[in-house]
Structure formats: C-alpha cells, structure tokens
C-alpha positions in Angstrom: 128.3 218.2 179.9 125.2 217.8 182.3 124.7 215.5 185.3 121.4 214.7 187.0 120.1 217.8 185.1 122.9 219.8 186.3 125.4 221.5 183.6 129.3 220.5 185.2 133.0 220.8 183.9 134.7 217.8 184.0 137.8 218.5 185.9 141.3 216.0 187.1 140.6 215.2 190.4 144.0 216.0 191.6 143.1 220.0 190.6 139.4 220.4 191.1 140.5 222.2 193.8 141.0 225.2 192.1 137.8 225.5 190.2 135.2 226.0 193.4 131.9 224.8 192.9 130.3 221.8 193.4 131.0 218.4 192.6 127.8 216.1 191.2 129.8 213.1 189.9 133.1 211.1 189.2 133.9 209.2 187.2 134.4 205.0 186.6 138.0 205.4 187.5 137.7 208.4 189.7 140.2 210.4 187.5 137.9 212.9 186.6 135.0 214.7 188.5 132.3 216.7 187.4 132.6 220.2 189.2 129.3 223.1 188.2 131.1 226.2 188.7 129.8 228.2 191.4 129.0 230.9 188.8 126.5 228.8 187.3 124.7 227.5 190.6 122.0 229.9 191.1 121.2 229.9 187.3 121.0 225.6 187.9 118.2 226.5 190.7 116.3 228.6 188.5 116.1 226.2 185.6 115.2 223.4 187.4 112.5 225.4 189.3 111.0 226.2 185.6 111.2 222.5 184.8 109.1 221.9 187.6 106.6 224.7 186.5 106.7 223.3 182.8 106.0 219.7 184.2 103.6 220.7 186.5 101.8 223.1 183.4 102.1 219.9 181.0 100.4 217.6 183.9 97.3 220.5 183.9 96.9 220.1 180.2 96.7 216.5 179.8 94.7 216.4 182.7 91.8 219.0 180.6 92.6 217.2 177.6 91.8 213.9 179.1 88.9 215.3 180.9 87.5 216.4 177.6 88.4 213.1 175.7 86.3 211.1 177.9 83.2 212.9 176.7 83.4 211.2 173.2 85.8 208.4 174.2 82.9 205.8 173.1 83.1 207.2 169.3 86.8 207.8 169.0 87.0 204.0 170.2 84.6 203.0 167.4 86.4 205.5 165.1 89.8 204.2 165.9 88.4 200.0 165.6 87.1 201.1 161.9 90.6 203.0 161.3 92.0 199.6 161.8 89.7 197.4 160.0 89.7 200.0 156.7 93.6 199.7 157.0 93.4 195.8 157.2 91.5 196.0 154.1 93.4 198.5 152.4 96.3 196.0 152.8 94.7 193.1 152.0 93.4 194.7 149.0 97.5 195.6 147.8 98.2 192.0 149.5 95.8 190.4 146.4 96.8 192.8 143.8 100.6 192.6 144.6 100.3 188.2 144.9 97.2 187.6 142.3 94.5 186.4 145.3 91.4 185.2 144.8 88.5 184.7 146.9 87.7 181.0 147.1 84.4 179.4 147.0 83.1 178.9 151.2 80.8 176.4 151.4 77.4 177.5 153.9 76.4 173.8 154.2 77.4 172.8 157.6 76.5 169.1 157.1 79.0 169.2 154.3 82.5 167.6 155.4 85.0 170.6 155.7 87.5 170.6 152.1 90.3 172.6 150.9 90.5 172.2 147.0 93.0 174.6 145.4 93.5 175.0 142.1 97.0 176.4 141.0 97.7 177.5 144.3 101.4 179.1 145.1 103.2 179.4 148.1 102.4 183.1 149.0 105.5 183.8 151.2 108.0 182.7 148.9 106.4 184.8 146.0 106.9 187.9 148.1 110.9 186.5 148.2 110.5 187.3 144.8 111.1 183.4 144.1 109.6 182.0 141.0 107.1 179.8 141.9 105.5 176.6 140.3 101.7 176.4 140.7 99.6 173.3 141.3 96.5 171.9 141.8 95.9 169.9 145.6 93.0 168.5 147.4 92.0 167.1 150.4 88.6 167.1 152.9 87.4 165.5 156.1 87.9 161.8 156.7 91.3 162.2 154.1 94.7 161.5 153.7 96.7 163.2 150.9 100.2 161.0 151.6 102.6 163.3 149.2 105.9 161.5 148.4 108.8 162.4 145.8 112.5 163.5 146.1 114.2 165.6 148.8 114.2 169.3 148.4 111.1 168.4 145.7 108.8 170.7 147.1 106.5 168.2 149.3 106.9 170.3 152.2 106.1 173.6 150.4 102.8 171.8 149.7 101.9 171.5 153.3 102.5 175.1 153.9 100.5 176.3 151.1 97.4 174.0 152.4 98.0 175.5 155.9 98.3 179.1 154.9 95.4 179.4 152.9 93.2 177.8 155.5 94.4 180.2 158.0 94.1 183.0 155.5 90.3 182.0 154.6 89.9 181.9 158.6 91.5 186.0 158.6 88.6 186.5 155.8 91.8 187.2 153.5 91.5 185.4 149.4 94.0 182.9 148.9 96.8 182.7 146.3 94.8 180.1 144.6 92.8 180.6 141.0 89.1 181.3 140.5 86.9 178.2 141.5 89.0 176.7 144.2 86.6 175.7 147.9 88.0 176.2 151.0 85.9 175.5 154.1 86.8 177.5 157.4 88.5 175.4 159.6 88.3 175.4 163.0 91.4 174.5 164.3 95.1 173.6 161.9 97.1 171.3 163.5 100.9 170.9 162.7 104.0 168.8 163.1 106.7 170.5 160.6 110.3 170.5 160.9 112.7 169.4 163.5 112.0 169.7 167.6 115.1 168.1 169.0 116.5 169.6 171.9 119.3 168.8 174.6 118.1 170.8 176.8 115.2 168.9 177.5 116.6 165.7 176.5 114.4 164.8 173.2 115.6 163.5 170.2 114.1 163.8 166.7 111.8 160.7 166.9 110.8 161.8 170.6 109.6 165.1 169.4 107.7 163.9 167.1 106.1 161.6 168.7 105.4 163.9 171.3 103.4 166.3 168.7 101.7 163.0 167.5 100.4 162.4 170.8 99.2 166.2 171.4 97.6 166.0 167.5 95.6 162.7 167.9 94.2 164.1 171.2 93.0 167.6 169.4 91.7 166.5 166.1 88.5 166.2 164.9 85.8 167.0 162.0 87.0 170.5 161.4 90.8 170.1 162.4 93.3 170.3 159.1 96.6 168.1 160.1 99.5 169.1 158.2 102.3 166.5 159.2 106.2 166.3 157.7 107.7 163.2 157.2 105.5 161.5 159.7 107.6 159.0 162.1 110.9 159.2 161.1 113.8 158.8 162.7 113.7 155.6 164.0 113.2 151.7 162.6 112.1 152.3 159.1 109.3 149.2 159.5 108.3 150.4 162.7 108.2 153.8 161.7 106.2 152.9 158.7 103.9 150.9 160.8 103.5 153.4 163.4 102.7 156.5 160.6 100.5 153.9 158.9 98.3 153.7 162.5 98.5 157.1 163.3 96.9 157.9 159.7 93.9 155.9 159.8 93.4 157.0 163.7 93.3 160.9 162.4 90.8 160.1 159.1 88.8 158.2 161.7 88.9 161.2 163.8 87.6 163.4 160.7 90.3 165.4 160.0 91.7 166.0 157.0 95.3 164.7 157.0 98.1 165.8 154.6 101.3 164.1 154.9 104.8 163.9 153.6 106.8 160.7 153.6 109.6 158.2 151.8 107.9 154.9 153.3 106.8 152.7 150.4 103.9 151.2 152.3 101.8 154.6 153.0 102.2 154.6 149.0 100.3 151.3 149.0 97.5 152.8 151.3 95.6 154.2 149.0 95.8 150.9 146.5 93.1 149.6 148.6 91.6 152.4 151.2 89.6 155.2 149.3 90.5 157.5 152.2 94.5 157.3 151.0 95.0 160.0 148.1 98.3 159.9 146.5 100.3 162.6 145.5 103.5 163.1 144.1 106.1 166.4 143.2 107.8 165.1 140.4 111.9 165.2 139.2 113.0 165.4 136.0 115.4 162.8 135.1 116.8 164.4 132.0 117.5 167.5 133.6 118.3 165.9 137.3 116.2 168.3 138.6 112.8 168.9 140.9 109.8 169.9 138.7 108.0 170.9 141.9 104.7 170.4 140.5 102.4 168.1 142.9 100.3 165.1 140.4 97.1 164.5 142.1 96.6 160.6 142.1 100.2 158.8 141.5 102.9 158.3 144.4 106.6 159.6 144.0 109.3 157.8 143.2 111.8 159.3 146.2 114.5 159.7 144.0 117.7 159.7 146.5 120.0 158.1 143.8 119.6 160.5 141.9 119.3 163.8 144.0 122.5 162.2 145.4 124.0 162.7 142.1 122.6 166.0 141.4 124.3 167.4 145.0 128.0 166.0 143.8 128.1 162.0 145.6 130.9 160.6 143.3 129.4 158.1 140.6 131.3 154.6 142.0 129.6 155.5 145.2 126.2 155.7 143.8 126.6 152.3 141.6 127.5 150.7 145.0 124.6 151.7 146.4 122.4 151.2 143.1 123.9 147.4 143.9 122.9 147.4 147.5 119.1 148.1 146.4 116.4 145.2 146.6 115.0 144.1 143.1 111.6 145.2 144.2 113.0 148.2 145.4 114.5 149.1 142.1 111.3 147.9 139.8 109.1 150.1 142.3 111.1 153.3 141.3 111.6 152.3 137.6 107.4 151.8 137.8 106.4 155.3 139.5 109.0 157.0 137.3 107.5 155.7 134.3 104.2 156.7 135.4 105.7 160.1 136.0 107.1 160.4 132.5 103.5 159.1 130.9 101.5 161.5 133.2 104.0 164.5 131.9 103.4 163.4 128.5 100.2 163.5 128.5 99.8 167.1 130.2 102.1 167.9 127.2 99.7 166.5 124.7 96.6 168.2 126.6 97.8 171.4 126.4 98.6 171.4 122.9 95.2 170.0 122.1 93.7 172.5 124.5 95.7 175.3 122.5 94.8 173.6 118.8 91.0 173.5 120.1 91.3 177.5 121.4 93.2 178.4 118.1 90.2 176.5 116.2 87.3 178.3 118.2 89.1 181.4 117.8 89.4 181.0 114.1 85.7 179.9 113.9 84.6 183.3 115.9 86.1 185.4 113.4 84.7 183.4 110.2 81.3 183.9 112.4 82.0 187.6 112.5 83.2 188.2 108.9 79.8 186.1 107.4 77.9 188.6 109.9 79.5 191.2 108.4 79.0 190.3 104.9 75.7 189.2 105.6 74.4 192.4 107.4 76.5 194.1 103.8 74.7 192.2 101.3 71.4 192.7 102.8 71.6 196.5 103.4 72.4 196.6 99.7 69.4 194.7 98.7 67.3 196.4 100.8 67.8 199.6 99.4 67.9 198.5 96.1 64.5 196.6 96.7 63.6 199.9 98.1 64.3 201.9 94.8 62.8 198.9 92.5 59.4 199.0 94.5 59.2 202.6 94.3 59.7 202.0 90.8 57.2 199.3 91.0 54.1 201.3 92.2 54.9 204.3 89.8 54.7 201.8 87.1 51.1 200.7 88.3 50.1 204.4 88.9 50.8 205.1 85.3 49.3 202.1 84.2 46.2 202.8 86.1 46.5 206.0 84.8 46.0 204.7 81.2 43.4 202.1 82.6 40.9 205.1 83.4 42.0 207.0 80.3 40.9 203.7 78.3 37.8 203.5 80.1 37.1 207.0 79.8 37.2 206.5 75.8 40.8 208.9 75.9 43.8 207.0 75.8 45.9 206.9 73.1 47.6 203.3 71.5 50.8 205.2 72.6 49.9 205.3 75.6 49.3 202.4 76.5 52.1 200.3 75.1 54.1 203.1 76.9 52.4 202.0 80.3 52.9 198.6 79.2 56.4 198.9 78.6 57.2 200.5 82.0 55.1 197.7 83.7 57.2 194.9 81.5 60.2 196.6 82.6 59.8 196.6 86.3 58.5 193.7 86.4 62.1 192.4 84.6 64.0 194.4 87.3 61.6 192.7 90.1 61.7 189.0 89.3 64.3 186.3 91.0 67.5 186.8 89.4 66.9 190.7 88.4 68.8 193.6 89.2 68.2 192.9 92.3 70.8 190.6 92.9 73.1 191.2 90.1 76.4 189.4 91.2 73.7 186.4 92.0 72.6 186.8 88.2 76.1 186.5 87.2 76.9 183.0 88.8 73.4 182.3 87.6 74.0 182.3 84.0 76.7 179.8 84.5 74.5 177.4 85.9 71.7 175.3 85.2 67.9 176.0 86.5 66.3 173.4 88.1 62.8 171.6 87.2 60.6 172.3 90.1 59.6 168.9 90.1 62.9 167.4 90.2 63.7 169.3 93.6 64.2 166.6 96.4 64.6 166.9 100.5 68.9 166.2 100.6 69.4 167.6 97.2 72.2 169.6 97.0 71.3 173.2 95.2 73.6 176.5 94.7 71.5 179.2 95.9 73.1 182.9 94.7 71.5 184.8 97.2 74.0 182.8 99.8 76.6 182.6 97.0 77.3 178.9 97.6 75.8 175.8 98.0 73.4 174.5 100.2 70.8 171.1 101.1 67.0 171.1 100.3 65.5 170.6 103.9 62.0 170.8 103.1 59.9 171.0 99.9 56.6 173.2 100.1 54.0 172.9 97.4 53.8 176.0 95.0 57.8 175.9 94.9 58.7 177.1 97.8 62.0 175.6 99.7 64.1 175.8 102.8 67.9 175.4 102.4 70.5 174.7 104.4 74.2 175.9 104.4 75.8 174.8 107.5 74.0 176.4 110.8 72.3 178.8 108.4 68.8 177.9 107.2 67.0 180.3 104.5 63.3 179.9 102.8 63.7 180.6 99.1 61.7 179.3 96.0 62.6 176.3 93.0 63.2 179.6 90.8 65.4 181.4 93.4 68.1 177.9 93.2 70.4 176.4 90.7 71.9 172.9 89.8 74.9 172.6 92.3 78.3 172.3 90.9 79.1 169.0 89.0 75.1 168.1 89.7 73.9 165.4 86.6 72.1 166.9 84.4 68.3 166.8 84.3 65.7 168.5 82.8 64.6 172.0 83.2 62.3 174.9 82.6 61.6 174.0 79.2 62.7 170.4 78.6 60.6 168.0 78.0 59.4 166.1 80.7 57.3 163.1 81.4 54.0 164.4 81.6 53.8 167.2 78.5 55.8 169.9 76.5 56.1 173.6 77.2 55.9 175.4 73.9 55.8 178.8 72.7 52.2 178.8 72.8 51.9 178.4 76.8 53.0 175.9 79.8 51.3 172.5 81.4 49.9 174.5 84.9 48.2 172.1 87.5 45.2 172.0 89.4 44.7 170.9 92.8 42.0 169.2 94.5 41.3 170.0 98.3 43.8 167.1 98.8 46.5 168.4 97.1 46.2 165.9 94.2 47.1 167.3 90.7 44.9 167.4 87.5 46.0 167.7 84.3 44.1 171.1 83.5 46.4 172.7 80.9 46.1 176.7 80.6 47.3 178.7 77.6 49.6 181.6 78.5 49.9 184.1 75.2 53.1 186.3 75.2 51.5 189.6 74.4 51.1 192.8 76.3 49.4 193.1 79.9 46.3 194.5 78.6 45.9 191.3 76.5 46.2 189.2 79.7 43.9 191.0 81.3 41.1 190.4 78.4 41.9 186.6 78.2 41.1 185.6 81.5 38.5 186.1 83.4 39.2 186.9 86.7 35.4 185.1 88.1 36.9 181.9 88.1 40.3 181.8 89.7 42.4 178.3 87.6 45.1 177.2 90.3 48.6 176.7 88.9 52.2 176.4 90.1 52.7 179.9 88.8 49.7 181.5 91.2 50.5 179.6 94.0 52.6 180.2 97.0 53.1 177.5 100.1 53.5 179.2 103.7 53.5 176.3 105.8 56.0 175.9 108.2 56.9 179.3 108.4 56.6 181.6 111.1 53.7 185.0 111.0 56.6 187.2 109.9 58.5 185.1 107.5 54.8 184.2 105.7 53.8 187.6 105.1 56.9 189.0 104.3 57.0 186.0 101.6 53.4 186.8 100.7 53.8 190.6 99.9 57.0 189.6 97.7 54.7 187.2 95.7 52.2 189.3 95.4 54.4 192.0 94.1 56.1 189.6 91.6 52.5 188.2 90.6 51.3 192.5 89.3 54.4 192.1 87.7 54.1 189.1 85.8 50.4 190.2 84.8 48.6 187.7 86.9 45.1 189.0 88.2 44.6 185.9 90.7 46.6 184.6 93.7 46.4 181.7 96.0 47.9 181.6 99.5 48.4 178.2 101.2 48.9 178.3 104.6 46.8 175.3 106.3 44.7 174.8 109.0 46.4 174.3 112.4 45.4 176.4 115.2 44.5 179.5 112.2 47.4 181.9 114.0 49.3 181.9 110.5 45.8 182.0 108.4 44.6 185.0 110.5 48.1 186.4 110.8 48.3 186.1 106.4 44.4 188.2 106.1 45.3 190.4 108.5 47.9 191.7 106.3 46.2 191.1 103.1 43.5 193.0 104.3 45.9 196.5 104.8 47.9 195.6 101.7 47.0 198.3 98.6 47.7 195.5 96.3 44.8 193.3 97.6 41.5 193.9 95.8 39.3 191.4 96.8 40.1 187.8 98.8 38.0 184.5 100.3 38.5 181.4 101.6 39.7 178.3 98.9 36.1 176.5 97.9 36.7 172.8 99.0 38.4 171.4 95.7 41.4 174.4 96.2 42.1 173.3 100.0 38.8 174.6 101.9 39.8 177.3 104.8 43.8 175.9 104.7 43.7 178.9 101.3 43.2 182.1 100.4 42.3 182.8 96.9 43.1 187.2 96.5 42.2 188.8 93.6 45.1 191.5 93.1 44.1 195.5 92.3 45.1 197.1 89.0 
C-alpha cells in the first residue's frame, strides 16, 4: 500500500521489529504500522525526485500554454459565449419539438396593458413526467383578477404554474407549450405565494406565512408584475379570511398587476358578479364519473365539490349524509346552481364540436364536389375543343372548295356537278357546326328528349336545361338577338335561346314552329323582325326559300342588309374576350347557314367593347366588308359585316 506517496508493508506492531525500514504510519488502533522496507528507500527518493521534475515540467507547460492563450483570449471568449448560446438553441429547439411549443404572439405596443392569453396551454413539466395532460384555454392582463375555484386536487393549482412558466419562458425568449395565436407580453417581474411556508423553526404558522408573502407581494407589484397566488388567506376565520383575500385583490388590480388566484370562498366568486376586473374561472368534476375533468371554463366559478371528492377518497357514506345535513340551504342551492352550469357549459362544448366536425365534414365534401366538376369541366371542354378544332378545319376546306367552284362559275367552267358537290360539303359542315351538332353529341342526345324553347317566351328567373352544363340552370339576363346568361349555382355561362331547352316538368308553350301570336312560320320562310335605332320591332316579314347556297346567294342582295333575329347577335354585357370569342362563333355559324349579312350589337358606353369587336373583325378572314349601323339599326352602338365567300 502507499502512504504520503511512500510505498509501505503493513506490519503487527508487536513484530515490526524485524522487518527494518522505516515506519510512515499506524494505524486507528495502533495494531498495525506501516514499515517501507529499507530495500525500497533509495528507490522512494528517486521517484519522488521525478515527481517533482514532472510537476515542475507540467507547471512550464501551462505556463507557455497560458502565455500563448492570452494572445487570442478575446475570441475564444466570444467563441465560447456563442458555443453556449448555439447549444441553448439547439436545446430549446428539441425542448419544442419533444413538448409541441409554439412561439406566442409578443405585443411591441408598450402603452398596451401587459396580457398573457393562452390557448390550449399544458403544464410543460408534467408532460415531460410523461403524464397525460388536459389542455385549456386561460386569460388574464393588467388591472385583472382570474379567481379560479373547483374541487381539491382539480387542477386549479396546475393552472397557476402553467401561467407562471410560460411568462418566465417568454422572458428566456423560449416558445411556450401553448397553440398558435396565443399573446404573451414580457413581464417584468412574477410574483408568487404557492404552497405551504410554515415553519417551527422560526415560529410561523400557515396563515402567518402567508400573510407574510402578502405583505412582501403588495409592496413589489405593479403594471408589469404577474401575481400567481394559492388559496389566498386561508387558514384562519373563513369570513375574515374571505374579507381579507377580497381586499388584498382589489389592492393588487389597483396596483396593475395581473392577479390569478385559487380559492374555496364563495364571496370572491361573487366578485366578478358586479366588478369587471373579477374573471371567473372554474376546473370542472365530473359527477358521473366522481372524477376531476381538469379542464379550466373561462367565465363560470366552481362548485368546490368537497362532498363529493370526500366520497371519491373513501369517507364512509353516513358520514357524508351528516355532513350533507350540516350544510346551509344556500349553501347547498349555490353548488346545485354552479354544477348545473357546469353540466350545460359541457353540453354545449359537446354540441359545438360535433357541429364544428358536421360543418368540416360538409366543407370537406363540398371541396371535392368542387374538384370533380373542375375536373369534368376542364374534360368536357378539352373534348370540345378539339372536336371544334377538327369541325373548323373542316369548315374552311368546305369554303375553299366552294370558292373554288365560285371562280370556276364565274370563269364560265364549272360543272352542275360541281357545284351541288360544293354545296353539299358546305350543307354538311354547316350541319356538323350548328348548336346541337356533332359537336356536343351527348348534349344532342338529352336534347331530343326535350322541348326547344320560343325565343320570345325566354324570361329573366326562367328555369332552362342547358346541355352544354348537362343540367338545369336560371335565365339571369336576356340580350336581344337571343343571346342569354344562365346560372347553375356559383357557375354563370353566356349561351343563346337555341343553345337551351324547356327544363324538366316546364308547361308547355310554344316553340320554333308553333304558332304564335303575331304570325305563322311555314314552309315557305319565317316572321324575321326589324329594328329601329331604338330597338322597337317592325313587322318586315322576309321569305327564306329552302334550296341550295348558290340560290341564297342570288335572292338577296347583299346592298341592303334586312335585320332579323337570325343575323343578329347581342354582346352587351360581356367582357372584350367573351364578345369576340362569341362573335367569330356567329360568324362561323352565319357562312354556314348561307347568310351573306351580319349585325353585331354591342352599344355605346365608353366604345372599349365596340373598338375591341372591329379590331378583331378587321383581322378576321371571314370579314369582307363592315360599317357602322345607319341610325334606324342602332347608330354606332352596331356593326353591320358583310361576310367573305
């Protein structure tokens, strides 16, 4: 063994004698010494002359190092201070992600009084216990008294340290174990009286110690100050204690703290009946279940409960209807009152949350249907857009050839054959191009099974099926020459009188072809209508013969343009775009049908849609000629084009 850096034998002291060396130690009892043989002296004296040399070496080196540290001992003292704050990050950072933190709303307004309002905020200490905890919404500021009541071992004190904690945390710069949207102001100083300060030793009971934080509180708070307080004056008279916590209350709001507070006493309850700087609050207990909730209701007080939690901890039954007995009327119908606010207030968090769940499940449902009409919307018109693609490339090979024959005929060259046969194509594309063509064939399929509807009999709040929406839908607006915009729930659509059908189980009325009130369409042509440069209507009746396009074209006489529902399109009210995407379509439809002249309505108003419609008539190949309307077809409010064949 070794003592004082010496390496000994212990040896019986009655026979050291014959083992010389020399003695360093004995020992408690004296029955043993501790001899280093004489052998192993001179080797002692050397090693403790090389520990010397080894300390004295070790002394030289720290003594460079230090020498050489002190150089740069201004950045390895910033280094070290940004070591430490990275590593309080680093754990604050696993602190949020382990608890579910958040960083509360600050408020910068100074003049603001100082709040802490957190919403489902958990007690972080016992979460890292590993204890399930119940989350709840409290709130208190400056000039405030939160006065939490409800049963023994309910939870009220749990509240206190949860406020206290995450004031002290926001004052680290650390997030809170609180949801998004919670406010909690830095604090400048938190002020507490939790738990039990009796002590014999210096002779002060529970009441004294209390009241001897009370006194140390009152003196230190002010705007700024939180006051966290437990079961404030008890532990003496109940009435004077009441009276006493009662005082020391309104002195602190007064002060401009803000005060939260446990208690039992029924009167600090009543505070808040008639101050509005008294907030009730209350952790509730389930009587079916004789159990704590420990969720804290903003805005009720607590029924305390003791009965009951008496029960719960195993006080026999006779006992507790003895003491049931005991109890003031007005006692009892105080409980009965706050419990049955209790149960109400539960209900109705019961009934919110399902209606909040119903009303989710409902928007959820709505986003999809939103998505799938999207998606068959965005279906429906790629597939009519490349049809329409196909049918207009169609469309302009059928007027090449018939242009084709044109110059044959005027050349003196053409053949009969030929022309019915450019004729025919025209007739055939023009059959593939109207409303309800191949176009929109599932459309012409629901079509057939319902009625068309007389232009004139269209009406704003008619209802209408309309089978490019496959459904049904409500006449918004009416446009002169047949145009329409529909409605089918948030969607709105411009369409024509042809484009629509009678709705399903509509009355029926007359049609394309019935008689009406003003004249008979016969084989031999239609009642068309004139309009003045008021819009008024004369009864100008046109002849229409069904024979070929080259017929048409000889009949009329393209010099003096005749007005008529047929030639006439309405683009008021719609937007640059939507007009001349609505004029090229009627246009197109008009070469098909044969018709030589157009008119274009879009009225006067600032002239943005009139000079947006020529601007695009002038670039369309369709367009031979165009002017203004003379003053009995709507002056400069119409275009009159002449179409190309």
């Amino acid at each position: 063994t070794e003592r004082d850096g010496r390496y000994v034998l212990p040896v019986r002291s009655d026979a050291h004698e014959r083992f010389p060396g020399i003695v360093h130690a004995t020992s408690a009892s004296g029955a043993t010494v501790f001899v280093e043989p004489r052998a192993l002296v001179e080797m002692g004296n050397r090693l403790k002359m090389i520990d010397a040399q080894v300390a004295r070496e070790e002394e030289a080196i720290y003594a460079a190092l230090t020498g050489k540290i002190a150089d740069v001992l201004p950045s390895i003292t910033h280094a070290a201070a940004a070591l430490t704050h990275a590593d309080v990050r680093r754990a604050s950072s696993k602190l949020a992600k382990d608890l579910r933190l958040s960083f509360p709303e600050v408020p910068a307004d100074k003049s603001e009084p100082p709040v802490i309002d957190l919403i489902a905020a958990r007690h972080p200490l016992l979460e890292l216990e590993g204890v399930s905890v119940v989350a709840s919404d409290m709130a208190v500021k400056s000039g405030q008294a939160m006065i939490i009541s409800g049963p023994n071992a309910g939870g009220k004190t749990v509240v206190l340290k949860t406020l206290g904690i995450a004031a002290l945390m926001v004052r680290a710069g650390l997030p809170v174990p609180a949801a998004e949207g919670s406010r909690v102001s830095v604090f400048e100083v938190v002020l507490t009286d939790v738990g039990d300060d009796q002590s014999l030793r210096t002779n002060l009971s529970t009441f004294s110690a209390h009241v001897q934080n009370l006194s140390r509180i009152l003196d230190e708070t002010r705007r700024g100050a939180l006051v966290l307080l437990d079961e404030l004056a008890v532990g003496t008279d109940p009435r004077e204690g009441e009276a006493l916590a009662a005082a020391v209350l309104d002195s602190l709001c007064a002060r401009g703290g803000a005060v939260a507070t446990t208690t039992h006493y029924e009167g600090l309850k009543a505070l808040a009946l008639g101050d509005p700087r008294f907030l009730n609050a209350s952790v509730g207990f389930d009587l079916a279940a004789m159990s704590p909730t420990f969720k804290l209701a903003m805005g009720i007080p607590g029924a305390s409960s003791a009965l009951a939690v008496a029960r719960r901890f195993g006080i026999p039954g006779p006992v507790l209807e003895r003491a049931t007995r005991f109890l003031s009327r007005e006692t009892v119908t105080f409980e009965e009152m706050v419990e049955k606010l209790a149960a109400e207030r539960r209900a109705l968090e019961l009934a919110r949350a399902d209606a909040e769940r119903e009303a989710e499940a409902a928007r959820e449902k709505q986003r999809e249907l939103d998505q799938e009409l999207a998606r068959l919307t965005s279906k429906e018109r790629g597939a009519i857009t490349k049809e329409g693609e196909a049918l207009m490339a169609s469309l302009r090979r059928a007027r090449e050839e018939l242009r084709a024959a044109q110059a044959k005929l005027r050349g003196g060259k053409p053949s009969a054959e030929d022309i019915r046969a450019a004729a025919k194509g025209i007739e055939a594309v023009s059959q593939k191009t109207r409303i309800g063509g191949e176009l929109e064939p599932k459309a012409q399929a629901e079509a057939v099974e319902r009625r068309a509807l007389d232009p004139e009999s269209l009406r704003v709040g008619m209802r209408v099926y309309v089978p490019r929406l496959r459904a049904e839908a409500e006449i918004v607006d009416v446009y002169p020459g047949g145009g329409l915009r529909v409605a089918a729930g948030p969607l709105k659509l411009t369409t024509t009188a042809g484009e629509v059908r009678a709705a399903e189980g509509a009355a029926e009325g007359v049609g394309p072809g019935a008689q009406g009130a003003e004249g008979t369409e016969g084989a031999e042509g239609e009642k068309a209508w004139r309009r003045d440069g008021r819009g008024k209507r004369s009864g100008h009746r046109i002849h229409r013969h069904q024979h070929s396009t080259a017929q048409l074209d000889a009949a009329a006489d393209p010099d003096i343009p005749i007005q008529t529902s047929d030639n006439t399109i309405d683009l008021r009210g719609l937007r640059a775009h939507e007009a001349i995407a609505m004029s090229e379509q009627f246009l197109d439809r008009s070469l098909g049908a044969g018709r030589k002249v157009a008119f274009l309505i879009h009225g006067h108003g600032t002239g943005a849609l009139r000079d947006a419609v020529r601007d695009a008539l002038r670039g369309s190949r369709v367009v031979e000629k165009m002017r203004p309307g003379e003053s009995n077809e709507g002056g400069d409010g119409v275009t009159v084009v002449w179409l190309r064949w």
